[in-house]
ROTI-359045 format. One record per residue (C-alpha): chain; x, y, z negated. Coordinates in nm, 3 decimals, decimal comma, padded with zeros to 5 digits, m for minus. Each point is the difference from the previous one (the first is absolute). Layout:
<pts>
> mol  c1  c2  c3
> A  X  Y  Z
...
</pts>
This chain:
<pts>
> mol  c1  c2  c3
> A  m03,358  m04,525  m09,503
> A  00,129  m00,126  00,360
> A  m00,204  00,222  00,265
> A  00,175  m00,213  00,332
> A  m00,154  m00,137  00,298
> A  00,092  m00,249  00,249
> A  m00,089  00,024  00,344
> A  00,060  m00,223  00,300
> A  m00,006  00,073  00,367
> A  00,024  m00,124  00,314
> A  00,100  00,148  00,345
> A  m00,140  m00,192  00,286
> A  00,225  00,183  00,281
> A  00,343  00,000  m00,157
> A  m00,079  m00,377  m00,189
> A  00,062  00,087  m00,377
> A  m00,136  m00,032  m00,343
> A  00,098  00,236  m00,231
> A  m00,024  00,038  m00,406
> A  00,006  00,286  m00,137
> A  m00,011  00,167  m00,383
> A  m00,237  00,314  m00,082
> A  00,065  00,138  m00,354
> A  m00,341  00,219  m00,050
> A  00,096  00,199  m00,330
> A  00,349  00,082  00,165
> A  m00,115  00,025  00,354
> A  00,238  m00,191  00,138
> A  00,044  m00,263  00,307
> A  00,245  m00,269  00,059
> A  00,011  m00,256  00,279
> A  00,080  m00,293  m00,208
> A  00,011  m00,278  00,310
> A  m00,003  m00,031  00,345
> A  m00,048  m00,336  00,168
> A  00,041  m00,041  00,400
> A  m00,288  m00,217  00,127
> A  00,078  m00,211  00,287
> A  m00,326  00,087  00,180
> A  m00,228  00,256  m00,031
> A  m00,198  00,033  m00,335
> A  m00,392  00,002  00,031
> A  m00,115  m00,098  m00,391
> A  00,180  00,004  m00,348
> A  m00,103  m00,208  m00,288
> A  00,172  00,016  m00,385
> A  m00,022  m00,424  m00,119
> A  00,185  00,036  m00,293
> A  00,227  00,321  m00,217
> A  00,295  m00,124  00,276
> A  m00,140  m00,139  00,298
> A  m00,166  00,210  00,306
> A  m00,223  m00,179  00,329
> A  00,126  00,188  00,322
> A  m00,239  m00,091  00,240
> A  00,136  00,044  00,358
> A  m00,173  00,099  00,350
> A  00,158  m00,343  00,100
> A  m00,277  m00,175  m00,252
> A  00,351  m00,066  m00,227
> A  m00,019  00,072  m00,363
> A  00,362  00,092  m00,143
> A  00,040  m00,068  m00,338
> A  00,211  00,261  m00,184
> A  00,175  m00,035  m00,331
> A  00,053  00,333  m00,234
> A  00,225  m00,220  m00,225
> A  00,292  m00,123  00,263
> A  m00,121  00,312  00,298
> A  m00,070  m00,213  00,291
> A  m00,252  m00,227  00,190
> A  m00,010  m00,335  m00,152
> A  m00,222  m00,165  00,199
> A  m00,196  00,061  00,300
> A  m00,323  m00,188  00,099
> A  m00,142  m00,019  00,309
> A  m00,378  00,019  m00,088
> A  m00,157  00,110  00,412
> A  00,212  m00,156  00,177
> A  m00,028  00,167  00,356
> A  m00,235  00,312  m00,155
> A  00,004  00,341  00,202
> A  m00,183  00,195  m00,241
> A  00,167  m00,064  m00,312
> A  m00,090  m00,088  m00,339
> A  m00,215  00,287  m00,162
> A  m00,072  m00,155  m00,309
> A  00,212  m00,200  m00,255
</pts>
């Protein structure tokens, strides 16, 4: 029976996303992914088993694909936003 775990992370100073790989019956951790975000991550949001919503402090969402490892698309949903987008 397969005891693994996927997490995903962001790091709002250094501007990354990261994907890592937790094995719970062998106790084990892998980073699996790291994507560079082109501004700083404030909300994360799974849309399908390949496809992650970066939303940025610039009110950009960044559009990441697991498949090819890179941003496919970015959208600019608050255009001119200080704060952010804090929910996806």
């Amino acid at each position: 029976m397969n005891s693994s775990c996927l997490i995903c992370i962001t790091n709002y100073e250094e501007k990354f996303t990261l994907l890592g790989l937790i094995e719970m019956k062998q106790r084990t951790r892998k980073i699996d992914k790291v994507f560079k975000n082109e501004e700083k991550p404030t909300a994360l949001f799974q849309a399908a088993n390949d496809i992650l919503f970066v939303g940025t402090e610039k009110g950009k969402i960044e559009v990441l694909s697991l498949d090819s490892d890179s941003c496919v698309k970015k959208i600019d949903a608050h255009e001119g936003s200080e704060a952010g987008i804090s929910v996806i």
